[in-house]
C-alpha positions as CSV (number, residue, x, y, z in Angstrom):
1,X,-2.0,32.5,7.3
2,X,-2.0,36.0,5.9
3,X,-5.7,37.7,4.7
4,X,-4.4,37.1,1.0
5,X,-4.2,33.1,2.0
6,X,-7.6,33.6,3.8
7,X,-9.5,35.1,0.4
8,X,-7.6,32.9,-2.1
9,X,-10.8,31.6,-3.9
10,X,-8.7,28.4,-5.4
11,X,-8.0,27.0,-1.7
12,X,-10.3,24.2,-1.3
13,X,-8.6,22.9,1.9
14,X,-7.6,23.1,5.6
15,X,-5.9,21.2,7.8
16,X,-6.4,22.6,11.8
17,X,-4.4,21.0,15.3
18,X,-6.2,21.1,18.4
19,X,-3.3,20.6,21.2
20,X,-4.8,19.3,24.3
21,X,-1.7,19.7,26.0
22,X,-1.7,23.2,26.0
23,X,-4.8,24.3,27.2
24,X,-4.1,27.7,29.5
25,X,-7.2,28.1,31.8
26,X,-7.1,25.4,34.9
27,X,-9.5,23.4,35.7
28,X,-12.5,24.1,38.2
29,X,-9.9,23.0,41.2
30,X,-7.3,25.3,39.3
31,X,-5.3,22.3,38.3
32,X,-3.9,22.3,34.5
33,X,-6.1,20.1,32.0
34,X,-4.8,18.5,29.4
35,X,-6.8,16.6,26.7
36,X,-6.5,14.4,24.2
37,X,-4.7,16.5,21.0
38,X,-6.6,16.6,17.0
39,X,-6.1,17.0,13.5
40,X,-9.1,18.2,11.5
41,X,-8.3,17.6,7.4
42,X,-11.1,19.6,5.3
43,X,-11.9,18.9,1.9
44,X,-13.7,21.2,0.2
45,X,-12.6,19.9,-3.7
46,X,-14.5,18.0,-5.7
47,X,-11.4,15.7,-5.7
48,X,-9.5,13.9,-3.5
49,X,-6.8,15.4,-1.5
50,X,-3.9,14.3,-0.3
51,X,-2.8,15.5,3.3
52,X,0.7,14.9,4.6
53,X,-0.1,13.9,8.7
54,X,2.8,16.9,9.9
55,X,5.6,15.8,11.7
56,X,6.7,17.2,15.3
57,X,3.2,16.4,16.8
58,X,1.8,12.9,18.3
59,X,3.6,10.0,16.9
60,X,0.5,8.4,16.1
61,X,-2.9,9.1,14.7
62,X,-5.8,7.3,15.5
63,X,-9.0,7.7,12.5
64,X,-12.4,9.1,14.5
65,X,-14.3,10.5,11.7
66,X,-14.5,9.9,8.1
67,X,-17.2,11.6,6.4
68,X,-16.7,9.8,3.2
69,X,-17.8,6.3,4.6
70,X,-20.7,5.4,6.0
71,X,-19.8,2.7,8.5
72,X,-17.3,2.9,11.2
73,X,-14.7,0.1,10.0
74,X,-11.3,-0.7,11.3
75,X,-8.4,1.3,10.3
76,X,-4.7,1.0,11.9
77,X,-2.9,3.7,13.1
78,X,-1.6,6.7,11.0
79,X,2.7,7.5,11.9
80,X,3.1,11.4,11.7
81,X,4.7,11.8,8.3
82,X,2.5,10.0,6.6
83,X,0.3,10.6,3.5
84,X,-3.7,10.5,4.3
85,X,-6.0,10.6,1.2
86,X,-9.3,12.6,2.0
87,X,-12.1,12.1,0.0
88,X,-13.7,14.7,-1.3
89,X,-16.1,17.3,0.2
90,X,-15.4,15.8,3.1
91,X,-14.1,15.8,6.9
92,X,-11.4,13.6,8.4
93,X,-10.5,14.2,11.7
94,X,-7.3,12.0,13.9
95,X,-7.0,11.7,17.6
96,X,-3.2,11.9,18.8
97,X,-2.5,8.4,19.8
98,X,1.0,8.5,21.8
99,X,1.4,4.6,22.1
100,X,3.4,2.6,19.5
């Protein structure tokens, strides 16, 4: 993102991916460490957004926070490419799930 993306007053939303896989300081035994990879969808609006889950990362999402709900309830698995509505003012965050 540029600084003019940055102070856009409009932009009401941000989606961030933490890659475990790619973590460069080793361990305390100096041995890689990898970790488990996530995508953080913010929703700032006062509408729902709709996030597109990007392709080229984990084949499959897992749901570990919803802000919007007050329970934690079942939800299947998210396929990268797929649409993922976020409430709004809230946080949404997937762990990368690489089973099918």
């Amino acid at each position: 993102m540029t600084d003019t993306d940055w102070e856009t007053v409009f932009a009401r939303s941000l989606m961030v991916h933490l890659n475990g896989r790619v973590i460069t300081e080793p361990g305390l035994r100096g041995l890689p460490v990898t970790d488990d990879s996530f995508l953080l969808l913010f929703n700032a609006h006062s509408q729902a957004l709709t996030f597109t889950v990007p392709e080229g990362l984990d084949p499959w999402w897992a749901v570990e926070v919803d802000t919007a709900i007050l329970h934690t309830e079942f939800r299947p698995l998210i396929k990268c490419g797929s649409e993922v509505e976020v409430e709004d003012r809230s946080l949404f965050v997937l762990r990368g799930h690489r089973q099918d």
